[in-house]
C-alpha positions as CSV (number, residue, x, y, z in Angstrom):
1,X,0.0,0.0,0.0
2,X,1.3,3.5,-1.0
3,X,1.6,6.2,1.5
4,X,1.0,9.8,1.1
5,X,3.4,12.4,2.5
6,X,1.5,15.3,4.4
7,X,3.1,18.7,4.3
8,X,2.2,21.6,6.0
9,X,1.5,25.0,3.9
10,X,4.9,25.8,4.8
11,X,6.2,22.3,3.1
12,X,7.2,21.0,6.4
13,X,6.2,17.1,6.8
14,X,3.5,16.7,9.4
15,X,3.0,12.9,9.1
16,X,2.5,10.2,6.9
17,X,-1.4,9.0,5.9
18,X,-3.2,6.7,3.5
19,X,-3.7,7.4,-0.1
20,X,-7.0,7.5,0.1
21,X,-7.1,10.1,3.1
22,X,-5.2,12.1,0.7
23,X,-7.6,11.5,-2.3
24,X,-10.3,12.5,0.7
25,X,-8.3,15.7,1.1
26,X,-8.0,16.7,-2.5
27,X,-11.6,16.3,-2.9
28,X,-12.8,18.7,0.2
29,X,-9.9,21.2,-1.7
30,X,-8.1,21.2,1.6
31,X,-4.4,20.0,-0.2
32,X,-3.0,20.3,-3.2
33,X,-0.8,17.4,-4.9
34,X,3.2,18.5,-4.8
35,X,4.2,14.8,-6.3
36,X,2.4,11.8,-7.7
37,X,3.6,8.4,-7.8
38,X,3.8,6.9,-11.6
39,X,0.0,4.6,-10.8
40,X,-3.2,5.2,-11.4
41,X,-6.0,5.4,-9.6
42,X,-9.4,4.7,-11.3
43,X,-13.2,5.3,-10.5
44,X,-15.9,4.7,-13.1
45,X,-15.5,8.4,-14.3
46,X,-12.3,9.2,-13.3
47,X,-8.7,8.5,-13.6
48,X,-6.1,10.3,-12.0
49,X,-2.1,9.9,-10.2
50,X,-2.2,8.3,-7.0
51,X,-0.7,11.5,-4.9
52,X,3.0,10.5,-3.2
53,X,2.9,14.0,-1.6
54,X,0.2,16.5,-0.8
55,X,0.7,20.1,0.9
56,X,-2.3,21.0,2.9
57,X,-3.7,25.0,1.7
58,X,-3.9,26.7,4.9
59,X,-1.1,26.4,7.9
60,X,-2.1,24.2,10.5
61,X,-0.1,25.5,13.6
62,X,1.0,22.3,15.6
63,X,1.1,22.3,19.3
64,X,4.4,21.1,20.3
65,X,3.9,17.4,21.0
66,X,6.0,14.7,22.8
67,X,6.5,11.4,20.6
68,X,4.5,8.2,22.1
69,X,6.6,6.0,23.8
70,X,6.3,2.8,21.4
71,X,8.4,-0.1,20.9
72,X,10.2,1.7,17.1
73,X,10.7,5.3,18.5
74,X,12.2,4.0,21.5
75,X,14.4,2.0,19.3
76,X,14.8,5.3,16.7
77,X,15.6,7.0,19.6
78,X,18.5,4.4,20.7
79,X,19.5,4.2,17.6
80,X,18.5,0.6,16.8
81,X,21.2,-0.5,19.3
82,X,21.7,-2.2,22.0
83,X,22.2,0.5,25.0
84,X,24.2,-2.3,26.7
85,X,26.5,-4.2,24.0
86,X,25.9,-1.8,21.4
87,X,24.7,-4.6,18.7
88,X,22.1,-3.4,16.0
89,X,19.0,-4.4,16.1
90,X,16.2,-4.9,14.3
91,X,12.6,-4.5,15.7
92,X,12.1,-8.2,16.3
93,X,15.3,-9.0,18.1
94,X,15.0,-5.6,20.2
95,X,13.1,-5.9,23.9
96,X,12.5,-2.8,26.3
97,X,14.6,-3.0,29.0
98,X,13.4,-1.2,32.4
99,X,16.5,0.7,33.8
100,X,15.2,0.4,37.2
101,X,12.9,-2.9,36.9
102,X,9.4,-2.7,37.8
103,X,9.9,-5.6,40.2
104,X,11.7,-2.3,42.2
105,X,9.3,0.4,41.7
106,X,10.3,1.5,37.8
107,X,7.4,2.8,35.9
108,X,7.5,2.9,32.2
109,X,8.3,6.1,30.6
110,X,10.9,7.9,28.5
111,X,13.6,8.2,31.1
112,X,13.3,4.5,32.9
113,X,13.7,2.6,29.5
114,X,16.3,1.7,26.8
115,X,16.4,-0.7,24.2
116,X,18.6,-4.0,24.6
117,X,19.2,-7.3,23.0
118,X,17.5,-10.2,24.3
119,X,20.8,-11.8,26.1
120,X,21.8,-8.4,27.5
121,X,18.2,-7.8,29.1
122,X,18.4,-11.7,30.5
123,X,21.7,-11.0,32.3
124,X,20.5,-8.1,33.5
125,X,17.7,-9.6,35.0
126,X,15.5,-7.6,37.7
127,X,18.7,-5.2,39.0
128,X,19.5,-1.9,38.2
129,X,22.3,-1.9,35.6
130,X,24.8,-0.9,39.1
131,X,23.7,-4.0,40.5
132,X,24.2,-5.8,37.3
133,X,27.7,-4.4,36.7
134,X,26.0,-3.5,32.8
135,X,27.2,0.3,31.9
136,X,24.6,2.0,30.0
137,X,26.0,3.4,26.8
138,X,24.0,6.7,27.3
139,X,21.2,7.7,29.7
140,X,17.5,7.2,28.9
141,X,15.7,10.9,27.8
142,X,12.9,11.5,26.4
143,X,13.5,13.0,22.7
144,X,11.7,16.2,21.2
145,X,9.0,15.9,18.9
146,X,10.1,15.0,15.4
147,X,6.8,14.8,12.7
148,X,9.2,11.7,11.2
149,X,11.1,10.2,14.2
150,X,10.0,7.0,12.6
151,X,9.5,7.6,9.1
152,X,13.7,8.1,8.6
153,X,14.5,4.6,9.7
154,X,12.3,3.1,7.4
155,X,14.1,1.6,4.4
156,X,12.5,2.1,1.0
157,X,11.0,5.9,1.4
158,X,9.6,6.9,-2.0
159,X,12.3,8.9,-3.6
160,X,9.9,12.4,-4.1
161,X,9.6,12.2,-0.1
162,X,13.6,13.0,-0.3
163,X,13.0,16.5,-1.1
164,X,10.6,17.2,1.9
165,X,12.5,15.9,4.3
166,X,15.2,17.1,6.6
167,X,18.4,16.7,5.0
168,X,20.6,16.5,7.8
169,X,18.5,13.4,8.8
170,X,19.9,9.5,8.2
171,X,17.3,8.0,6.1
172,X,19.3,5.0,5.8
């Protein structure tokens, strides 16, 4: 399924949403299409490019939001490592690893949790990483709103998202 790339009216990327939400938004004459990937859509009386990239008409001023803590920003925000060994990881090999365990009071959120490797977050077990003797490799936080904190470690972004997006970003 193709995704559509939402811009604000400034052509800053707000978030990522469905073709057909974007279709939905052409329609109500609430976006206009900045790129269109090479299909075609089809109705009975209509044909037309399925939209890769729309920019909404009016500027939609954002209140500054926190990202959800969810199993691939907290892994974007570790850098799809291992905070303990360091080894990459991938989302089905990565587990969230309590920094102070909840069998001692730890709560999930931002600054109690950090992405580890299966045999790291065994060893460590229910201790602190002190009581482990396991150096963290940097200290949990909790990361500033980024409209794409997940959309730049996905592999295969359509190449006319490229433009849009920050270029000082990794999108590898």
């Amino acid at each position: 399924m193709e995704a559509t790339l939402l811009l604000n009216a400034s052509f800053e990327p707000i978030k990522v949403i469905s073709w057909q939400r974007a279709v939905t938004l052409l329609f109500l004459g609430k976006v206009e299409v900045v790129e269109n990937y090479d299909r075609e859509i089809h109705s009975v009386s209509l044909a037309l490019k399925m939209p890769a990239v729309v920019r909404l008409l009016r500027y939609v001023k954002l209140a500054r939001r926190k990202p959800p803590l969810t199993r691939i920003n907290l892994l974007a925000r570790d850098g799809f490592s291992c905070q303990y060994c360091g080894r990459h990881l991938s989302n089905s090999d990565a587990t969230m690893d309590h920094v102070l365990p909840r069998s001692q009071g730890g709560t999930t959120h931002w600054f109690n949790v950090v992405a580890a490797c299966h045999p790291c977050n065994r060893r460590k077990g229910g201790r602190t990483p002190i009581q482990a003797r396991m150096a963290l490799r940097q200290d949990p936080f909790e990361p500033d709103w980024l409209p794409v904190i997940t959309m730049r470690f996905y592999h295969n972004l359509p190449s006319s998202w490229y433009t849009f997006l920050d270029p000082s970003e990794d999108l590898d």
